[in-house]
C-alpha positions in Angstrom: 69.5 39.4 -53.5 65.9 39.8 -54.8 63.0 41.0 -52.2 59.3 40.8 -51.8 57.3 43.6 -50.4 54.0 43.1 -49.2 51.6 45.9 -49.5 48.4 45.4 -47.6 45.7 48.0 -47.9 41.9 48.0 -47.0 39.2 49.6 -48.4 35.5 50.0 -48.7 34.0 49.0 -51.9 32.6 51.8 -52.9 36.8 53.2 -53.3 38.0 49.4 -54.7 38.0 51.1 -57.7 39.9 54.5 -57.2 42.4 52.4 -55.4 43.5 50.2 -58.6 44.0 53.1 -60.9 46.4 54.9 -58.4 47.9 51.5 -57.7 48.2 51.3 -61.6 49.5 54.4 -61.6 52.4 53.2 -59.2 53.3 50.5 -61.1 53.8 52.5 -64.2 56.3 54.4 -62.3 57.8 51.9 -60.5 58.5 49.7 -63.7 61.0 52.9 -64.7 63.2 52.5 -61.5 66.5 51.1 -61.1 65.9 47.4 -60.0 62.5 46.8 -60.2 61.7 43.7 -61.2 58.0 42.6 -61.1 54.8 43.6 -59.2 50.8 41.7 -58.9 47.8 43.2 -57.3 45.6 40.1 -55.6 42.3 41.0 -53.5 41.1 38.7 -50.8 38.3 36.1 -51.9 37.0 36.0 -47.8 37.3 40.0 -47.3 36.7 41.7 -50.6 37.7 44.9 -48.7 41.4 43.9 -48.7 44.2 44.1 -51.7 47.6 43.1 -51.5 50.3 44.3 -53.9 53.5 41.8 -54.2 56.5 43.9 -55.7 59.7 42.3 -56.7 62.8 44.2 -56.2 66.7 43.6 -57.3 67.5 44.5 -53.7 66.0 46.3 -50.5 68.4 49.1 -51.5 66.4 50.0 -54.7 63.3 49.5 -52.7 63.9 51.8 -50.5 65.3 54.6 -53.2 61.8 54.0 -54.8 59.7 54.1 -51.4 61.6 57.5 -50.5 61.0 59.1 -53.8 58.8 62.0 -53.9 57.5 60.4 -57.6 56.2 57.5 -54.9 54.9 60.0 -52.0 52.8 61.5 -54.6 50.8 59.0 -55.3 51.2 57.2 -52.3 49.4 60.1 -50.2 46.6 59.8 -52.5 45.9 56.3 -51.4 46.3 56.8 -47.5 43.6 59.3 -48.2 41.5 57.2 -49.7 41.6 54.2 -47.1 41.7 56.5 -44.5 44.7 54.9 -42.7 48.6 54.5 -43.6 49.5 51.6 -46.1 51.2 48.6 -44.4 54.6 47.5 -45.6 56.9 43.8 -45.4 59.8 42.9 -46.7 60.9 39.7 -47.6 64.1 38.2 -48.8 65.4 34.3 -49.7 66.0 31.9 -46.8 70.1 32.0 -46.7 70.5 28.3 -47.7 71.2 28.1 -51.3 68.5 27.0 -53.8 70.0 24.2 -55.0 69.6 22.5 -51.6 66.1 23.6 -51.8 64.7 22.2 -54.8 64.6 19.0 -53.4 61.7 20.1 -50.9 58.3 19.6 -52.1 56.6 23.2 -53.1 60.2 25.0 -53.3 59.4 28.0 -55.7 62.7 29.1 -56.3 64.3 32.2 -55.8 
């Protein structure tokens, strides 16, 4: 089953920009691994400060083989450097009940 992980990092302005190349960097990578899927980088409209990276994986098991990989920790150190405090992680998977039960709910976006 497909999951979400939301990546939240914050960082001063000045660094907005060192942080999306690294992040692009990332994503190059990560579009080479077993079971990625898709991935977005959004920054907050109230607090310009913050990003949020939404990755799509095939399961939490590729996830996790990609978050572990020293490929990953590379980069990944670079970035904790950089906002000066560890990078925050959630995972999120489907609601159990099946989707076809859910499309009849206003907003349902699948899944």
């Amino acid at each position: 089953m497909a999951v979400k992980i939301l990546i939240k990092r914050k960082v001063p302005r000045e660094k907005g920009m060192a942080l999306l190349n690294l992040i692009g960097e990332l994503r190059v990578r990560a579009v080479a691994q077993p079971g990625y899927i898709s991935g977005e980088t959004m920054r907050s409209i109230d607090r310009p400060d913050e990003y949020l990276v939404i990755s799509t994986w095939q399961s939490i098991d590729d996830w996790k083989a990609w978050a572990a990989s020293k490929d990953r920790a590379e980069i990944q150190s670079k970035i904790d450097e950089i906002i000066g405090e560890p990078t925050q992680y959630e995972v999120y998977d489907y609601p159990e009940k099946s989707a076809a039960s859910l499309r009849s709910f206003k907003g349902w976006e699948g899944g």
